[in-house]
N, C-alpha and C positions, 0 to 999 in steps of 0.2 A: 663194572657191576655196581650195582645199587647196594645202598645201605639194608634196604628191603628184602632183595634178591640174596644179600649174603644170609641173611638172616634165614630166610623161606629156605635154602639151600642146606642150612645149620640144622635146622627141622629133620630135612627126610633124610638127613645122610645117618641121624642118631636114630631118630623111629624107623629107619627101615635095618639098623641095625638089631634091633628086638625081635623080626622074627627067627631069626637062630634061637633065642633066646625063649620063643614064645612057640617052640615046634607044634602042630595039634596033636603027633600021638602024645605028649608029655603035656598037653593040657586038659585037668579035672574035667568033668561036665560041668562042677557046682564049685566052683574054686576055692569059694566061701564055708565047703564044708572039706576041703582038704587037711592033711596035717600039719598043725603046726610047725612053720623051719622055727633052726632056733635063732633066739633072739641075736646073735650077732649079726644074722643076713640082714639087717637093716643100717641104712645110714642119712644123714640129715644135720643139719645143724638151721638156727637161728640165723637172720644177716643180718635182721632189720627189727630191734636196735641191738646198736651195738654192746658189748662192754660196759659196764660203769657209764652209760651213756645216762645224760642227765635232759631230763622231756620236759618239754616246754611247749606254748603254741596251742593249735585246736584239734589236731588228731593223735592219735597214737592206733599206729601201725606195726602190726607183728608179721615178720616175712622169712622167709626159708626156703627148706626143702626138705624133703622128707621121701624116703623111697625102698621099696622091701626087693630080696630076689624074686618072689614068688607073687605078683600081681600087681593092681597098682594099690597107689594111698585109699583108702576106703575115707577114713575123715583124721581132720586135726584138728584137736580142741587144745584150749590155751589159757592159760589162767594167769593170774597175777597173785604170788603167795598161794591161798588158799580161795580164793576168788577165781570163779569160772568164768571169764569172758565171753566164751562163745565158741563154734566152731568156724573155722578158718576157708575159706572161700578154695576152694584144691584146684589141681590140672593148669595152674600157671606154667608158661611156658619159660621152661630150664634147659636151653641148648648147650650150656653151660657143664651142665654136667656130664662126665665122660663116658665114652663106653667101657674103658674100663674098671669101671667103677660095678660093672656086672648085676647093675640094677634094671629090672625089665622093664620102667616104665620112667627113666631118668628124665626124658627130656618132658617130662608133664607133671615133674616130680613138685614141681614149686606149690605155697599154698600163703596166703594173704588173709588177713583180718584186723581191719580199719573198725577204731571204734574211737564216739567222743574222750577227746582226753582235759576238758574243761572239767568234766564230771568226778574222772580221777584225782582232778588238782585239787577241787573243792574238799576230797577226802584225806588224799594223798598227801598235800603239801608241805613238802621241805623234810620229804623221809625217803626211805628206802625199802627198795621192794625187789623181788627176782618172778620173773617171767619165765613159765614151764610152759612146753610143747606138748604134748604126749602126739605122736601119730599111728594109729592102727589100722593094719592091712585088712585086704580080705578072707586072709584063712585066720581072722580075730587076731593075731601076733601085734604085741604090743610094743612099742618104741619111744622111750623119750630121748628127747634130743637132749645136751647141754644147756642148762638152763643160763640166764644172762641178769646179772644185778644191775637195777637200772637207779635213778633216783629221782624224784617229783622237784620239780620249780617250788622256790618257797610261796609262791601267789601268782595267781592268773593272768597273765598279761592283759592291759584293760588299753585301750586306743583309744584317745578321745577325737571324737569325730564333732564337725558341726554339725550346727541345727539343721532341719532341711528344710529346705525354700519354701515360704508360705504359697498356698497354691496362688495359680495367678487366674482373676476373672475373665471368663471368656463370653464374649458377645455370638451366640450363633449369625452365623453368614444368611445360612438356609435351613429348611425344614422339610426333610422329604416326608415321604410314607413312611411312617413310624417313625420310633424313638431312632434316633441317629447312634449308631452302636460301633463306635469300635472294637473290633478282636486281633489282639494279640498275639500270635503263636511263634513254635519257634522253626519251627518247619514245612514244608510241603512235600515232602518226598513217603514213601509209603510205610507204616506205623502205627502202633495200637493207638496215642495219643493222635495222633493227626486223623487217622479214619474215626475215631470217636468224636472230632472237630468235623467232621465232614458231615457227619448221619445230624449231629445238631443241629449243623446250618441249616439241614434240610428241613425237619422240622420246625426250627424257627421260620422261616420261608415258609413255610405251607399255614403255621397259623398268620403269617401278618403282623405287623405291630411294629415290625424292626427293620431299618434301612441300615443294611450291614454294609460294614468295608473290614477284610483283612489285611492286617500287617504281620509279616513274613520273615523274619534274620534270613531262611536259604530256602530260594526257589524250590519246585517240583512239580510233578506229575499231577499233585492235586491244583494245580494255581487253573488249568486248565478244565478243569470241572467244576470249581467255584464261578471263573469267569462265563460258563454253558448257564448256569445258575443265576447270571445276573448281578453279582454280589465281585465287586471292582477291590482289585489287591493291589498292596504296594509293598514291595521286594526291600527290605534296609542293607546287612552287612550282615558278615560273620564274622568281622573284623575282633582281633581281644579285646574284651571289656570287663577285665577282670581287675584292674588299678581302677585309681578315684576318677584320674584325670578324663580319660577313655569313657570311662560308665558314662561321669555326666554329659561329655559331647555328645555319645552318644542320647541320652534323653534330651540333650538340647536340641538336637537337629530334628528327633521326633515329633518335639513339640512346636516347633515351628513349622513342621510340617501339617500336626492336627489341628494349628488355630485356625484356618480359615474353614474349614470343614464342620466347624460350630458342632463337635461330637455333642453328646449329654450322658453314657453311659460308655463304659470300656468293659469288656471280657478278656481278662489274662489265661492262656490256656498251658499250662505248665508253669513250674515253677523254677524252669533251668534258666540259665543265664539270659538264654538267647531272648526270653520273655518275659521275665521280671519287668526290666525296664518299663515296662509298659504303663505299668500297676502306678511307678513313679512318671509317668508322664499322665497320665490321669489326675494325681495328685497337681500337678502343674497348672493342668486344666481348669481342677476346680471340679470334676465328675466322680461319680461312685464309681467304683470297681467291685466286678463279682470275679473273681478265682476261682478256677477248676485246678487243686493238685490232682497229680494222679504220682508223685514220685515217693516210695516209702523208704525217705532214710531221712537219719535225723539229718534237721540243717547243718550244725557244724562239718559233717560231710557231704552233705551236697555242694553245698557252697563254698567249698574249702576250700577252692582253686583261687578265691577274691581277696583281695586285701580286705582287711577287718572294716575298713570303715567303709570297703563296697557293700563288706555281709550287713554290715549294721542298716544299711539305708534298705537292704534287702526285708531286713526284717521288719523297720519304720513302715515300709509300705504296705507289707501284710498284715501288721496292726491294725494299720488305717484304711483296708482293706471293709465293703460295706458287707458281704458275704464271702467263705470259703468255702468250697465245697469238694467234697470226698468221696471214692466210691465205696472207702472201705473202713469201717468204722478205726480197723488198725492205724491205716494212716494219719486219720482226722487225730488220734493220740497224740501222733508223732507231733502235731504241728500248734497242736492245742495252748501250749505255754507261751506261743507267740501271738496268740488272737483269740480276742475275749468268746469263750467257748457260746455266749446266747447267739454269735455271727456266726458259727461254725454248724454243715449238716452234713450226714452221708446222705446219698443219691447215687445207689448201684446205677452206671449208665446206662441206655437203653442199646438194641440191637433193632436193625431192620431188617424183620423177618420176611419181607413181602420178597426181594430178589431171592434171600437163600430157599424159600417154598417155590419159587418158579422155577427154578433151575434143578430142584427136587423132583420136582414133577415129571420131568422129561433126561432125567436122570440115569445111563446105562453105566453100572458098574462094571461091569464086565471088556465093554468098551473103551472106557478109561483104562485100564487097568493096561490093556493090550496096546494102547497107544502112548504108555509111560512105563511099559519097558516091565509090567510087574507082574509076577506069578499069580494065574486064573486062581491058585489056591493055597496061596500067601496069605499068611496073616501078617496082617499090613500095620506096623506099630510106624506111630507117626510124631511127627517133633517141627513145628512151624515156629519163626523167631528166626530174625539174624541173628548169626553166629557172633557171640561177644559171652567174655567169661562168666556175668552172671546169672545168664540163661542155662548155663552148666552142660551145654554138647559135649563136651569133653569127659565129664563122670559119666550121663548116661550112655554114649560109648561104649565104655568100658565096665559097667553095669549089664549093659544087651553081654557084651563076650562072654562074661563071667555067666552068662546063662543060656544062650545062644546053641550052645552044642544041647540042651534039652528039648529044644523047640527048633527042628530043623527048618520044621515050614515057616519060622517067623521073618519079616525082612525088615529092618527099620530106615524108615529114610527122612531125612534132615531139611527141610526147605528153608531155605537162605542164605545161603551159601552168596560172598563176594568174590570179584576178583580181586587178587592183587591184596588181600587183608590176610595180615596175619595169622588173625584166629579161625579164620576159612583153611588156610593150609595147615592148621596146626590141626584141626581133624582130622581132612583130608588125608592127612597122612597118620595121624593114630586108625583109621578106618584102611587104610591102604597095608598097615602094620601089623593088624589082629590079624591073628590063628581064623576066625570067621568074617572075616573085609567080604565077603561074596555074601554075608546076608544083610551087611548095609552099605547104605548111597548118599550121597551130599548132594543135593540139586543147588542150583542158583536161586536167589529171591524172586518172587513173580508177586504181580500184582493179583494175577485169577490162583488163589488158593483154593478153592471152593473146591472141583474136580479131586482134590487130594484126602479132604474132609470124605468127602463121597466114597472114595476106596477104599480110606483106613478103617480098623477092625479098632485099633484104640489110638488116641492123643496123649502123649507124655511130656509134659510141662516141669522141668527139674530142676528149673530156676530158685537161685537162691534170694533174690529178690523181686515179688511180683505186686505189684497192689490189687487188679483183678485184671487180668490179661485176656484181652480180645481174640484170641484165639482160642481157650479155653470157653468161652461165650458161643463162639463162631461152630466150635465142634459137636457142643453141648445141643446149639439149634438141628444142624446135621443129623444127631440121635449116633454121633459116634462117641463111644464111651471113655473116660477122661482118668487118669492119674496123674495126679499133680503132686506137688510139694505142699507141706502146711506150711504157709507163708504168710501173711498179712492178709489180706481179704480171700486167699483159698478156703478156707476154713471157713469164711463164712457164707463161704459160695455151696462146697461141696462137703457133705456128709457123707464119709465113709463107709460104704458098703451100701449104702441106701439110691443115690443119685451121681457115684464116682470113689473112686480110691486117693487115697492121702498115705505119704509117706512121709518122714522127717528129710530138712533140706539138709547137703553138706554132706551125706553120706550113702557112699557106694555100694558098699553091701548092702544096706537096709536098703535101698534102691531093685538092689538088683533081687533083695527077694519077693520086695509086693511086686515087681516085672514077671516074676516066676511067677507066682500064685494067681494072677489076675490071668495069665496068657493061660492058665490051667485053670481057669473057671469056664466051666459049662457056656456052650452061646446063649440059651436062656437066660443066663444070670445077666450075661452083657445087655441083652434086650432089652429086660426087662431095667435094668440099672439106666440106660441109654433114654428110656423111654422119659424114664421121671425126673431126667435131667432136663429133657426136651420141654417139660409140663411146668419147669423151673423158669426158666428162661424165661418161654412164652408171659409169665404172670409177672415176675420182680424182674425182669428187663426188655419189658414193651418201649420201643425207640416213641411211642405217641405218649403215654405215660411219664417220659423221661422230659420228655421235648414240654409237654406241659408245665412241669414242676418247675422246669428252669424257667419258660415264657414268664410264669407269676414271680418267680425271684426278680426276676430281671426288673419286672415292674415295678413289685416293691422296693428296692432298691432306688430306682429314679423317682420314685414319687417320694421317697424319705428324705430325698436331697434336699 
């Protein structure tokens, strides 16, 4: 048996233990307005850090568990002394913990929050401080964990890194149609950032100007419609390139790869590992680079996985970066102390609305509906995103239960579902585990999501980290109506009660009551909410408007070289 297999196995032997535990005559309608147990029924502790553990390095991480008799974690907030950190990412998986330990939701009991710890050094250094937990259930019951005295590095660890390599002059070979452009990405397989690299090509291609080629780190399904396109890809590695040594071969091999091809302009599309390099073979070249981030978390944990002097060259190259670009002014924040803010813009991406209105048009919901399995009179709550912890499938879950028995006709179902990934089984079986498992469904990922947009009655996005999410875009076109997380560019998407609903991320009840409230608003209210979402979209994210803005960046850029 598989390390994997013992694991997935660890899963449903504990959540399938919970329904004893989770009978439905002994479950509230409203869990969240149940009584009070008392404070003993809770248990948790700190793991990560430990004791008198003394921090050092670029992150600091607060890890545990936390877990009540009566429901699951609703949220963990975390402080340092008197300082609030934040709330702690929940529904980590804890097979770990026992059943008897007679906690109803042990094995999703765990909860994580990663923040820069450069920042705390600059304040913190060479003292001492204790790290509080508090975590609070659904019926409001409060819990602090054991708190942990930690203590700060006397100063920063600083790594001196070399210069990096003056760029090298390159002779074009040839000159196609248009500026010669290479693009960057880090994937091909299907993805809010990859499909937003797809609708651009398009439009770049339909005005002219640009002889593209994309560069790839791991194959997919899209390499095969770029090459329908015209537009000739070349596949590199997923090989680690997270040490110095590795990075550079890696840009060395790229670059001898892009000399004969006489590029004149590069497009970096993400700012994960897999893509960076890019930015620094551009540099190599002698070409501008324009960046598209679309990732909101600070660098020292994006990038935290790199030796210091990979992150360093990471950040050299976004300096020297000739535009960034953002779709959400939150992020453009995030990134702004690394690149002179006059090179820095948001540009909400666009959508192409021409496929989603044709398939509108001829559109039987009813039909769908019968052919996936879902109830003629189902209110059909919806959740698109593969399954990974900070899309948050696992709270909103357990948010639907915790309201579920009020709204019999609701069913929610999940699309993205992997085989074979952990955090696919680790629903799968909190969904297999609820007292109400028969009002939701975990589908597989599919490439046609559209038919699902078409069905659902609403979209819930309870991602604890989003910048603006293409599905939320996709649903909003649809005129199906949206409840998100206030997140980073949600908020500046959606206005509360006007064009969609906002909740706070990280927390389960507050979840599960704007789920209550919204699935108990009038269909009028949705309609009309749905509508002005639609009237949204259409206007601040036109795919020809978007495709424009970038065309002239692009140019300004080559012609300021």
């Amino acid at each position: 048996m598989t390390s994997f297999d013992e694991r997935a196995n660890g899963i449903r032997w504990r959540l399938r233990a919970m329904r004893r535990l989770w009978a439905p005559e002994a479950q509230p309608s409203m869990t969240f307005l149940a009584p009070e147990p008392p404070e003993e029924e809770a248990m948790g502790m700190i793991d990560h850090p430990p004791p008198n553990a003394k921090l050092s390095g670029e992150l600091f991480v607060v890890s545990g568990w936390a877990a009540f008799k009566v429901g699951p974690t609703a949220r963990v907030e975390v402080w340092l002394d008197d300082r609030f950190l934040g709330r702690a990412r929940l529904a980590q998986p804890r097979v770990d913990i026992e059943e008897t330990k007679e906690m109803s939701h042990g094995a999703t009991s765990g909860f994580e929050l990663t923040a820069d710890l450069g920042r705390l050094l600059e304040e913190h250094a060479g003292e001492r401080g204790t790290v509080r937990v508090v975590a609070t259930g659904t019926a409001g019951q409060s819990h602090e964990l054991e708190p942990v005295s930690v203590s700060f590095a006397t100063t920063k660890a600083v790594t001196q890194v070399d210069s990096l390599p003056a760029p090298v002059p390159v002779t074009s070979v040839r000159k196609g149609d248009g500026v010669r452009t290479v693009v960057f990405t880090h994937q091909l397989n299907l993805g809010g950032a990859q499909l937003y690299l797809m609708d651009l090509l398009r439009g770049l291609r339909e005005r002219g100007g640009f002889d593209l080629t994309v560069v790839s780190a791991m194959d997919g399904s899209l390499r095969e419609e770029l090459e329908e396109m015209g537009i000739p890809v070349h596949i590199t590695s997923m090989l680690p390139i997270d040490d110095l040594a590795s990075h550079l071969g890696r840009v060395d091999e790229l670059t001898v790869w892009a000399e004969p091809h006489g590029f004149e302009l590069a497009f970096v599309n993400t700012a994960t590992a897999l893509s960076f390099p890019g930015a620094e073979v551009a540099g190599r070249l002698g070409i501008p680079v324009v960046w598209a981030i679309h990732e909101s978390f600070e660098p020292a944990i994006l990038w935290a996985g790199f030796d210091r002097d990979v992150r360093e060259r990471a950040e050299s190259a976004l300096a020297e970066a000739r535009f960034a670009v953002f779709e959400a002014e939150a992020t453009q924040r995030i990134f702004e102390p690394l690149i002179d803010d006059s090179r820095c813009l948001t540009l909400p991406y666009g959508l192409d609305m021409a496929p989603i209105d044709a398939k509108r048009s001829s559109f039987d919901a009813a039909l769908e509906r019968k052919r996936a399995g879902v109830p003629a009179d189902a209110r059909l709550v919806l959740c698109v995103g593969t399954i990974e912890p900070r899309k948050a499938q696992v709270p909103l879950a357990q948010a639907f239960e915790l309201i579920a028995g009020r709204h019999p006709d609701a069913h929610l179902v999940f699309v993205g579902g992997r085989k074979r990934d952990p955090n696919s089984v680790l629903l799968e079986e909190c969904i297999e585990s609820s007292p109400h498992g028969d009002q939701m469904r975990l589908i597989p990922i599919t490439p046609d999501v559209d038919p699902w947009y078409g069905m659902a009655d609403l979209l819930v996005c309870a991602s604890d980290v989003e910048s603006l999410p293409r599905t939320v875009l996709e649903a909003m076109a649809w005129e199906t109506p949206v409840l998100a997380t206030s997140v980073f560019g949600l908020p500046e998407l959606i206005e509360h009660g006007e064009n969609g609903w906002l909740c706070e991320p990280r927390d389960v009840s507050g979840l599960a009551t704007i789920l209550d409230e919204v699935l108990s608003t009038a269909p009028e209210t949705h309609d009309r909410i749905a509508a002005r979402a639609r009237a949204l979209v259409e206007d601040r994210h036109s795919l020809s408007k978007y495709a424009d803005a970038i065309a002239k960046l692009l140019n300004e850029a080559q012609k300021e070289d």
